[in-house]
C-alpha positions in Angstrom: 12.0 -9.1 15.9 13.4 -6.1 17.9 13.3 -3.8 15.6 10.2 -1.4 15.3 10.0 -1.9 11.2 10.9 -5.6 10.5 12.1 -7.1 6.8 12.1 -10.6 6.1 13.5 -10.9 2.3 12.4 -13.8 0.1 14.5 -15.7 -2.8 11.4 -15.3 -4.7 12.0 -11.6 -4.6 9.7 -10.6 -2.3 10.1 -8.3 0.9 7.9 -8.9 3.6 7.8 -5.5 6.1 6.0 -6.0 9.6 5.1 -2.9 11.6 6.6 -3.8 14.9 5.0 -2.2 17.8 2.4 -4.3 18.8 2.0 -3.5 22.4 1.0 -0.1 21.1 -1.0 -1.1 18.4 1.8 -0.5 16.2 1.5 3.2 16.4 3.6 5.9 14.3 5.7 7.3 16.7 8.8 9.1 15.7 11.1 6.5 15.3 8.9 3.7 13.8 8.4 6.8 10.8 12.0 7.0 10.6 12.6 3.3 10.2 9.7 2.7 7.6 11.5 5.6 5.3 14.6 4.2 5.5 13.4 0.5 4.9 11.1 1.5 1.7 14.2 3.9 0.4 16.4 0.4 0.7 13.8 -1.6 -0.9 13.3 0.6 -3.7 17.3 0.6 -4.2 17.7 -2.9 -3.7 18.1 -4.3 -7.3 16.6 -8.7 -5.9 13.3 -7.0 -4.4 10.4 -7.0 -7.4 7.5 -6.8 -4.5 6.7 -6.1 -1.3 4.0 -7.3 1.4 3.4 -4.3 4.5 1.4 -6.0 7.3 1.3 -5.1 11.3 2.5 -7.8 13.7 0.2 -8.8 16.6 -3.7 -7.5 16.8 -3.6 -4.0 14.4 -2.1 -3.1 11.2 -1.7 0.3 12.6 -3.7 2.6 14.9 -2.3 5.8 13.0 -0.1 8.6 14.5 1.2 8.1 18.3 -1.0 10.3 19.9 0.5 9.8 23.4 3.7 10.7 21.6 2.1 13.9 20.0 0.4 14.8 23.6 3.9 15.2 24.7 5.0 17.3 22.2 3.5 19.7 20.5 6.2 20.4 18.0 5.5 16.8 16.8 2.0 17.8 15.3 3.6 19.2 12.2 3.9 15.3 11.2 0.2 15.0 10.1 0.6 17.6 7.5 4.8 16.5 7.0 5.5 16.1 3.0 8.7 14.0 3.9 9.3 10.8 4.0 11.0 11.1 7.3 7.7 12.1 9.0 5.1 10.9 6.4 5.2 7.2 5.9 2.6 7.9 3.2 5.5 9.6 1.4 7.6 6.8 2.2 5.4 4.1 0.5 4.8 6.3 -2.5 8.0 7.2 -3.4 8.8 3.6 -3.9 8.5 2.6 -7.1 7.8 -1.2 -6.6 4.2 -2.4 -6.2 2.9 -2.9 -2.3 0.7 -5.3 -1.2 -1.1 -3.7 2.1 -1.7 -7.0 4.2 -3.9 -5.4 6.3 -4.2 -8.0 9.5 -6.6 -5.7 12.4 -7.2 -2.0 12.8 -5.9 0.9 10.1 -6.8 3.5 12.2 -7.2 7.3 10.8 -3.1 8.2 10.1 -3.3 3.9 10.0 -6.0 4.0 7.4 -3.8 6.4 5.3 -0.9 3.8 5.8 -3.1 1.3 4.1 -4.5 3.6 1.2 -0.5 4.4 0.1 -0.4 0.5 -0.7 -1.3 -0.3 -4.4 -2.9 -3.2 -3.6 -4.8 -4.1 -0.3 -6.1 -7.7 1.2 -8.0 -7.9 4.5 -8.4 -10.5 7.0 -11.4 -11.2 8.1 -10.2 -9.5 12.0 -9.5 -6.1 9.3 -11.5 -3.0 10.2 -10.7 0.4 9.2 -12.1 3.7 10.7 -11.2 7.8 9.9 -11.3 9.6 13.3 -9.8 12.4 12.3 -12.9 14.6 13.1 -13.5 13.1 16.7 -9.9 13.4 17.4 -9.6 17.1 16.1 -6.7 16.6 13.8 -7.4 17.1 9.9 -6.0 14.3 7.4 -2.9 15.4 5.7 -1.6 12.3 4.3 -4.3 11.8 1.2 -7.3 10.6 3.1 -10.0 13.1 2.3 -9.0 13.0 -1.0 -8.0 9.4 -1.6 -11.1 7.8 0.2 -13.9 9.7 -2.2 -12.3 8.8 -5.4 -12.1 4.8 -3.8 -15.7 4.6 -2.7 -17.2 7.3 -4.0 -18.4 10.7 -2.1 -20.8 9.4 -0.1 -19.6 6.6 1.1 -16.1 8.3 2.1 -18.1 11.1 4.1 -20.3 8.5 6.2 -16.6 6.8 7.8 -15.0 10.0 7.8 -18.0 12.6 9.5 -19.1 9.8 11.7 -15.8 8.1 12.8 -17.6 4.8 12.2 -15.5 1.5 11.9 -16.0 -0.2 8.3 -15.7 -4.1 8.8 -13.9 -5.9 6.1 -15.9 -8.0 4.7 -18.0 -4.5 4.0 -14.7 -3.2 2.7 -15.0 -5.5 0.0 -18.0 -5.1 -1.1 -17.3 -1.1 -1.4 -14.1 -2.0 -3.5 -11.6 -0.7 -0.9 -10.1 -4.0 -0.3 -9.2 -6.8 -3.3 -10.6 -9.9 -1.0 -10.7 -10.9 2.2 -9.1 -13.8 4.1 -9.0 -15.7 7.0 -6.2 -14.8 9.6 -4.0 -17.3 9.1 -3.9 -17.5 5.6 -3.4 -13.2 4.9 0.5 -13.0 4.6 0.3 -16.3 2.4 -2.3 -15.0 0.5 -0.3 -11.8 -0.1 3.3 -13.0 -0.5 2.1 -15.4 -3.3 0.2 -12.7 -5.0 3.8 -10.6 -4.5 5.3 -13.8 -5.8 3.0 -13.4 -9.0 3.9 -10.2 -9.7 7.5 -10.5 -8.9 7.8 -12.8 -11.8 7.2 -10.3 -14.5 9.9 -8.0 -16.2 10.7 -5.4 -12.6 10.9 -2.7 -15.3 7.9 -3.2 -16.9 5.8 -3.2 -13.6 7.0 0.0 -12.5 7.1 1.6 -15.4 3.2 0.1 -15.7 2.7 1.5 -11.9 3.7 4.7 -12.9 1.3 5.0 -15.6 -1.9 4.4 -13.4 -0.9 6.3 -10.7 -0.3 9.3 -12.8 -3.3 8.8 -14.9 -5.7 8.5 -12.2 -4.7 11.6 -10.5 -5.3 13.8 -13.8 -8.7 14.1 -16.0 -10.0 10.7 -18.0 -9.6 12.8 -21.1 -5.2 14.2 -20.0 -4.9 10.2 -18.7 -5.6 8.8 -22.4 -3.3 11.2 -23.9 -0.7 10.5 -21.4 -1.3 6.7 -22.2 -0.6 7.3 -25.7 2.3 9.4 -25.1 4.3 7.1 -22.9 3.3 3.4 -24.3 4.1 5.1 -27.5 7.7 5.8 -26.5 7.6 2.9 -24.5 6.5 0.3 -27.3 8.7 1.4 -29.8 11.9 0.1 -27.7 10.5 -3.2 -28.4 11.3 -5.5 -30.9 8.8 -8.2 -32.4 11.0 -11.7 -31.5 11.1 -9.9 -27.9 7.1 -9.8 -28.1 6.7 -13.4 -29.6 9.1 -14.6 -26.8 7.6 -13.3 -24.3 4.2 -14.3 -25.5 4.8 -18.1 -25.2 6.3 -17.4 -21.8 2.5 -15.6 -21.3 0.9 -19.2 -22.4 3.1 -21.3 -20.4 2.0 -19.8 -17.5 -1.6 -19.7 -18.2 -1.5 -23.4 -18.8 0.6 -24.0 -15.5 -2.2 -22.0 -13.9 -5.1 -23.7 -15.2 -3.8 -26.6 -14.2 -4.1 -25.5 -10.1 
């Protein structure tokens, strides 16, 4: 892999992405921001991807914003705050409308850490560790942290990484609920392309329509996110016909027979 944002498509229709600076602890610099906006805009276009698996090669998932890159040049600073994809690779992630699978694989690091929170779903390996630094480094989150972190862990929990700086190990990850499960090292991108693989079976449209609706809900009141619910699956529903639903309901046993089986 030469390039600083690597794709590796599956016939399964799966898209494995690598972060690709691994000498520098796959750190955002300009160009690796470009190249992740540009690969999650093709993804989301490209009609035979259903899922996608982000992971870091070598040590770290990634350390966050070059900051050796951003010493350099001060007009570069505007990119913590940046609401472009471009720039924001938290944007980039987001936009895309097909579920991502964070397979976090060492350190997600501050601007890193927001990296991993864009994901919809996140697996750790065991070698996982996440810290916010954002206080001891001077720089205030602009990608989501602050916000994203308390509504994950609660309050509390999200100000004692983020005031202290301290790492969180994964297997304490879990037990907060930030990360789904964690794995050994050599099992994470397995782990994560077959759950990629279980969700790239089901109707594409359905899953991002059914994306959609969390991600909206949870960002509005409890009481706004029912009504919304109602609203949408009402609409949503009413395109569907009852042989479509009984079809698709043996299809449903089928597979939970197949998977009793393993």
């Amino acid at each position: 892999m030469n390039m600083l944002v690597a794709v590796d498509k599956r016939a399964n229709g799966v898209a494995l992405v690598t972060l690709n600076r691994p000498e520098a602890m796959n750190a955002l610099s300009k160009a690796m921001r470009q190249e992740i906006a540009a690969t999650f805009a093709a993804l989301n276009n490209d009609p035979d991807v259903r899922a996608i698996v982000l992971t870091g090669a070598g040590k770290a998932f990634t350390a966050g914003l070059d900051l050796k890159e951003l010493g350099a040049d001060a007009s570069a600073m505007g990119a913590a705050n940046a609401s472009d994809a471009e720039r924001n690779p938290v944007v980039a992630i987001e936009k895309c409308a097909k579920p991502v699978i964070g397979a976090i694989n060492g350190a997600a690091i501050t601007g890193g850490f927001e990296v991993a929170l864009a994901c919809d779903i996140l697996i750790a390996s065991t070698n996982a560790k996440f810290a916010d630094t954002h206080a001891r480094v001077g720089i205030m989150p602009g990608w989501g942290l602050s916000q994203k972190l308390s509504r994950m862990l609660g309050i509390s929990r999200a100000k004692e990484l983020s005031l202290s700086g301290n790492f969180l190990d994964a297997e304490t990850a879990e037990a907060w609920g930030l990360v789904n499960r964690v794995v050994a090292p050599e099992l994470l991108v397995e782990v994560a392309l077959k759950l990629a693989g279980d969700i790239a079976t089901a109707a594409p449209e359905k899953v991002q329509f059914y994306k959609r609706l969390i991600d909206d809900g949870f960002a509005i009141p409890f009481g706004d996110a029912l009504q919304l619910e109602r609203a949408r699956s009402s609409a949503e529903n009413a395109k569907v016909t009852p042989d479509v639903v009984a079809k698709n309901r043996e299809g449903v046993m089928a597979r939970g027979r197949e998977q009793k089986k393993e």
